[in-house]
C-alpha positions in Angstrom: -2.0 -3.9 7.5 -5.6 -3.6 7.3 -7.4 -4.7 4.3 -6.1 -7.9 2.1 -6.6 -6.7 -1.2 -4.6 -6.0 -4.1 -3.2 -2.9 -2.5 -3.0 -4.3 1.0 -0.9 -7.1 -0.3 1.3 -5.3 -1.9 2.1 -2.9 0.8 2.4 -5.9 2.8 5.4 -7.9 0.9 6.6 -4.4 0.7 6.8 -4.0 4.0 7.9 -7.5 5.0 11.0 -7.2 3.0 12.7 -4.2 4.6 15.0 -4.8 6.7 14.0 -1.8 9.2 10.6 -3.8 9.9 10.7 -6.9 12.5 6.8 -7.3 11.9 3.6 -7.3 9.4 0.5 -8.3 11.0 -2.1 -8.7 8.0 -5.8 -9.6 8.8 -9.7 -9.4 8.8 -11.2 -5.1 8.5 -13.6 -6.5 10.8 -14.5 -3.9 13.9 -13.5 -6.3 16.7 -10.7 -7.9 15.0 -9.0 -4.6 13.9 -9.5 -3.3 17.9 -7.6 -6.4 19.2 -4.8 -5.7 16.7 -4.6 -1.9 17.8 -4.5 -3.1 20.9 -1.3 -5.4 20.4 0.6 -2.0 20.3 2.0 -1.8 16.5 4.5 1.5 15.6 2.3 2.0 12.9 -0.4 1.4 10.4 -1.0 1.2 7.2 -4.8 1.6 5.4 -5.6 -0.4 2.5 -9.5 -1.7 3.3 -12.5 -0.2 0.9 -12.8 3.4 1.6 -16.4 3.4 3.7 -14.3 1.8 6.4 -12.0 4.3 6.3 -13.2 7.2 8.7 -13.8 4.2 11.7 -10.3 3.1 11.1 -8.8 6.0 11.2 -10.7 7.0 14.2 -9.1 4.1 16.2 -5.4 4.5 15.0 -5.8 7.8 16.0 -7.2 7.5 19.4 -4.0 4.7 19.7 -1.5 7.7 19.0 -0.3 5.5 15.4 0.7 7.4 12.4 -1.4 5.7 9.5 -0.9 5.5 6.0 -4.1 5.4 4.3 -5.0 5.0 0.5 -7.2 7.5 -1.0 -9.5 8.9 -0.3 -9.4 8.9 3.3 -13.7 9.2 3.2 -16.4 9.3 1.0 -17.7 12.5 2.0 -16.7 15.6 2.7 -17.8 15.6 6.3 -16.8 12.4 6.8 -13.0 13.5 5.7 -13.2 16.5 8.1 -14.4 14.4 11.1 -11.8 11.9 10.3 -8.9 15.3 10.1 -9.9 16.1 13.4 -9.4 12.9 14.8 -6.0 12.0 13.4 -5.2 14.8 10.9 -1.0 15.1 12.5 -1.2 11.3 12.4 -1.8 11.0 8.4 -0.5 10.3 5.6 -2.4 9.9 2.2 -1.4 8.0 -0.6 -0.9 10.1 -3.4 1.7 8.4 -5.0 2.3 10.4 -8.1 3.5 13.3 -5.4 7.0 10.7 -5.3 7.6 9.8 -9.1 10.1 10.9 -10.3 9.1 12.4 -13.9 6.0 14.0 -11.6 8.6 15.6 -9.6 10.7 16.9 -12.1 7.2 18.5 -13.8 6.8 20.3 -10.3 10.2 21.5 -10.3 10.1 23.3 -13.9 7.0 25.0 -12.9 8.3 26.2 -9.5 11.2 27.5 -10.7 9.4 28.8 -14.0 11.4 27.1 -17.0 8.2 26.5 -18.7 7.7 30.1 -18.5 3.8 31.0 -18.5 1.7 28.2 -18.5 -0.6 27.9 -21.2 -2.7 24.7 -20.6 -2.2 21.1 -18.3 -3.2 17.8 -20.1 -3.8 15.4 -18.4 -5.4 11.3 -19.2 -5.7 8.5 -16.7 -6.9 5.5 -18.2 -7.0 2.3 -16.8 -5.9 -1.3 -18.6 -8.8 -3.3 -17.6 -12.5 -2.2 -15.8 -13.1 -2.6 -12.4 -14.8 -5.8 -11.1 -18.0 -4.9 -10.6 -18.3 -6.2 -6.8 -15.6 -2.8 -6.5 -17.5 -0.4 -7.9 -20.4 0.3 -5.4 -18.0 0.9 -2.8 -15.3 2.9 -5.2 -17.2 6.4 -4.9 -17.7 6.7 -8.5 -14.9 7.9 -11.3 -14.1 11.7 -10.2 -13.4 10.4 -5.9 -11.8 7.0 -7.4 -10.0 7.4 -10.7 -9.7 11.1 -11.1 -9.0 12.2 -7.1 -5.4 11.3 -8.3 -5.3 13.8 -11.4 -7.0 16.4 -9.1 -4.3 16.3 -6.7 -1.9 16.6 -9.1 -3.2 19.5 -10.7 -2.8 21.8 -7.8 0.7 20.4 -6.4 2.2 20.7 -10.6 0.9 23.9 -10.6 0.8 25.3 -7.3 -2.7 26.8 -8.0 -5.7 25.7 -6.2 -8.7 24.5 -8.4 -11.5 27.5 -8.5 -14.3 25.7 -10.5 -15.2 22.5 -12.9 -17.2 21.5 -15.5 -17.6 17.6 -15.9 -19.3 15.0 -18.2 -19.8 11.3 -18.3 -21.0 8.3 -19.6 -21.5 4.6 -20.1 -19.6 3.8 -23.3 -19.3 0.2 -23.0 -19.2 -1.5 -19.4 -22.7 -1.4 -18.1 -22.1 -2.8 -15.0 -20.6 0.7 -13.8 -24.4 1.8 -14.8 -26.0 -0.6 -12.8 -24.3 1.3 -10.2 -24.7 5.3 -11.4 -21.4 5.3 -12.5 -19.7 6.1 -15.9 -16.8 3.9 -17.6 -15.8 7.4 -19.5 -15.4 11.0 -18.4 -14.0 14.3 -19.2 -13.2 17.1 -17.0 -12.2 21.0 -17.1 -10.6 22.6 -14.4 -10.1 25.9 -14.0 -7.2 26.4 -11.8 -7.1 29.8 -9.6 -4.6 31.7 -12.1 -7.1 31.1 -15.1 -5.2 28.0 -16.3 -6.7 25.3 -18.1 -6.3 22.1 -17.0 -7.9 18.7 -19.2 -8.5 15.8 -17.6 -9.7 12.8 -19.6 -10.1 9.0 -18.0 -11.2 5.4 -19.1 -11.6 2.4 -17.6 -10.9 0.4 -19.8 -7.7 1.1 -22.5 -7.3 -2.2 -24.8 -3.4 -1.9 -24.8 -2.2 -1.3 -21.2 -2.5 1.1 -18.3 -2.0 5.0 -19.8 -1.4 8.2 -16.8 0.7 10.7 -18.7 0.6 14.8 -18.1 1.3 17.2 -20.9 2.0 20.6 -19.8 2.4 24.0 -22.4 4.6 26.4 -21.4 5.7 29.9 -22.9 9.5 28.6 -22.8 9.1 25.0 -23.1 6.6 21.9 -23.3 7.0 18.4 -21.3 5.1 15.2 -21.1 5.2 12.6 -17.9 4.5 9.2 -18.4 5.3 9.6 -22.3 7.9 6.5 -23.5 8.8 3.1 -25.0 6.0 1.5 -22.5 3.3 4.4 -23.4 0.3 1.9 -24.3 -0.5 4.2 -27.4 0.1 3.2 -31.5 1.5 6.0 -33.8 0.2 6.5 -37.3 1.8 8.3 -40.1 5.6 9.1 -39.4 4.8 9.6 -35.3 8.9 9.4 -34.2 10.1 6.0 -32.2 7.5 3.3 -31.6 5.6 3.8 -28.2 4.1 0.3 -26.8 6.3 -2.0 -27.0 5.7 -3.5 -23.8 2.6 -1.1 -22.2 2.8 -0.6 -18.6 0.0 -3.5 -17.3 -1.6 -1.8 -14.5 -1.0 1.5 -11.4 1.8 -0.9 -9.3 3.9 -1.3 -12.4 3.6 1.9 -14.0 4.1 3.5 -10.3 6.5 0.9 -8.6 9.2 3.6 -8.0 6.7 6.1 -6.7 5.2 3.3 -4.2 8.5 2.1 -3.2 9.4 6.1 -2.0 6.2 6.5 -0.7 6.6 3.5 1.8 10.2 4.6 2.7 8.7 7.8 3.1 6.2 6.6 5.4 8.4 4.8 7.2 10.4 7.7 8.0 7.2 9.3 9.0 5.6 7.0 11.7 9.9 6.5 12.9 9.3 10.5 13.9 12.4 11.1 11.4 10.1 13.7 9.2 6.8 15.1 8.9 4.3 14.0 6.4 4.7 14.5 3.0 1.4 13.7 1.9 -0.7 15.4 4.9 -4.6 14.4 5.3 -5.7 17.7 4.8 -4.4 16.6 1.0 -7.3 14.4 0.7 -9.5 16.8 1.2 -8.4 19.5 -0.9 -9.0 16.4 -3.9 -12.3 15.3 -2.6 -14.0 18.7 -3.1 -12.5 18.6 -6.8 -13.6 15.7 -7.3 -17.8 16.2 -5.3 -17.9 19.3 -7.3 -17.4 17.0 -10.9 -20.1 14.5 -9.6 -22.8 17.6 -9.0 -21.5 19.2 -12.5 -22.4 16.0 -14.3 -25.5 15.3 -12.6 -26.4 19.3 -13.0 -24.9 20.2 -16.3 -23.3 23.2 -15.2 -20.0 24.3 -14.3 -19.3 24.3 -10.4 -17.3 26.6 -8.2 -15.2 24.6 -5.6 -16.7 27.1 -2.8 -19.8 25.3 -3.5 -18.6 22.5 -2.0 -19.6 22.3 1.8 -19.3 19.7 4.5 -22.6 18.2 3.7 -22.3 17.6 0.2 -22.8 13.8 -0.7 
């Protein structure tokens, strides 16, 4: 396990409790420190530091042979995801847990197999229970690489479509300690998706009654929400149905746990040589571009095609 955070931990009781793994060996992201513990010859590895030490890390599993699971996204950049592909691209997997939810999958499955009929339009809202701590957020990449690169991934693997442009805004409504840092605490993106499709993407970071991911999707034959239920952090007015709230998800590892927990087994089955991943690198990088394209749209004020995305965009 590299990286003792809030993830890293996590992953690391995880990890610690199955019965398929003898060993966790948790420590320092420190350059000499995570050589010697390559060096002691683990099966595998698992990525949980801040994401600028990413590409390095990656770099030395790889050159090690060890397959890696590393939270998104793999890079900050671009170029620095496509150097760190072609050093351990076969080796990867990327965590995009919402790929193993269940209610996620199901979502997938109705589009494939076209029981929503046409799609209309995607909805989708990612907003998180409390704000970051600001010592996060000059490492984080800013909302569209950090908060949103999960929404933009799902986008493409719900709908099967690629994303062809964007048009994004932003601001500080509240926390200015994301300003401090050229960041926004509020945003709002539209994605175009190959097809013509719609797809809305709103985020927060900060909802005052619980952690709130749901997807709303339109179809000519039918219309679905994920994430929509008892422990939806949201109050109905007027005569709204069954109460929604009654005890809000708190945060992304108890609104996800099942997702996590398949990811991990899936990972496991991965670096055992028992499957291929499910969540390839190349993933990451598909999501980053989404996400580079909403920074530039903000800062330019103009809708941007994904093929203006190159390698050297910041």
């Amino acid at each position: 396990m590299l990286g003792t955070g809030r993830m890293g931990a996590y992953r690391a009781g995880w990890l610690r409790a199955h019965p398929e793994v003898e060993e966790v060996l948790v420590g320092s992201v420190r350059e000499r420190t995570v050589e010697r513990a390559l060096d002691a010859g683990p099966d595998a590895v698992v990525i949980s530091s801040a994401t600028p030490d990413h590409p390095w890390q990656i770099r030395a599993c790889a050159e090690r042979g060890l397959p890696m699971l590393c939270e998104k996204p793999i890079a900050p950049t671009p170029l620095e995801t496509r150097e760190a592909l072609e050093a351990g691209g076969d080796l990867l997997q990327v965590s995009f847990q919402r790929r193993f939810d269940p209610a996620f999958a199901e979502a997938r499955r109705l589009v494939a197999e076209g029981e929503l009929g046409t799609l209309y339009c995607v909805r989708m809202c990612a907003y998180d229970h409390e704000p970051s701590p600001e010592h996060f957020i000059p490492g984080s990449g800013g909302i569209f690489r950090d908060l949103h690169v999960h929404d933009f991934d799902a986008a493409r693997w719900l709908t099967g479509q690629e994303v062809e442009r964007v048009y994004a805004v932003g601001a500080v409504r509240r926390w200015e300690r994301f300003a401090r840092h050229g960041d926004v605490d509020t945003a709002a993106v539209l994605l175009t998706m190959a097809d013509g499709l719609p797809v809305v993407v709103t985020g927060s970071r900060h909802d005052p009654r619980g952690y709130d991911f749901r997807v709303e999707l339109l179809g000519s034959e039918d219309s679905v929400a994920v994430g929509l239920g008892e422990r939806t952090p949201l109050r109905p007015l007027g005569e709204a149905g069954a109460p929604l709230g009654s005890r809000p998800w708190d945060g992304f590892l108890d609104r996800f746990a099942a997702a996590f927990d398949a990811e991990l087994r899936a990972f496991l089955e991965f670096a055992g040589g028992g499957r291929t991943s499910l969540t390839p690198g190349v993933e990451a990088m598909h999501a980053l571009r989404v996400a580079v394209a909403c920074d530039r749209s903000r800062a330019e004020g103009r809708p941007v095609r994904i093929e203006e995305v190159g390698d050297d965009a910041a």
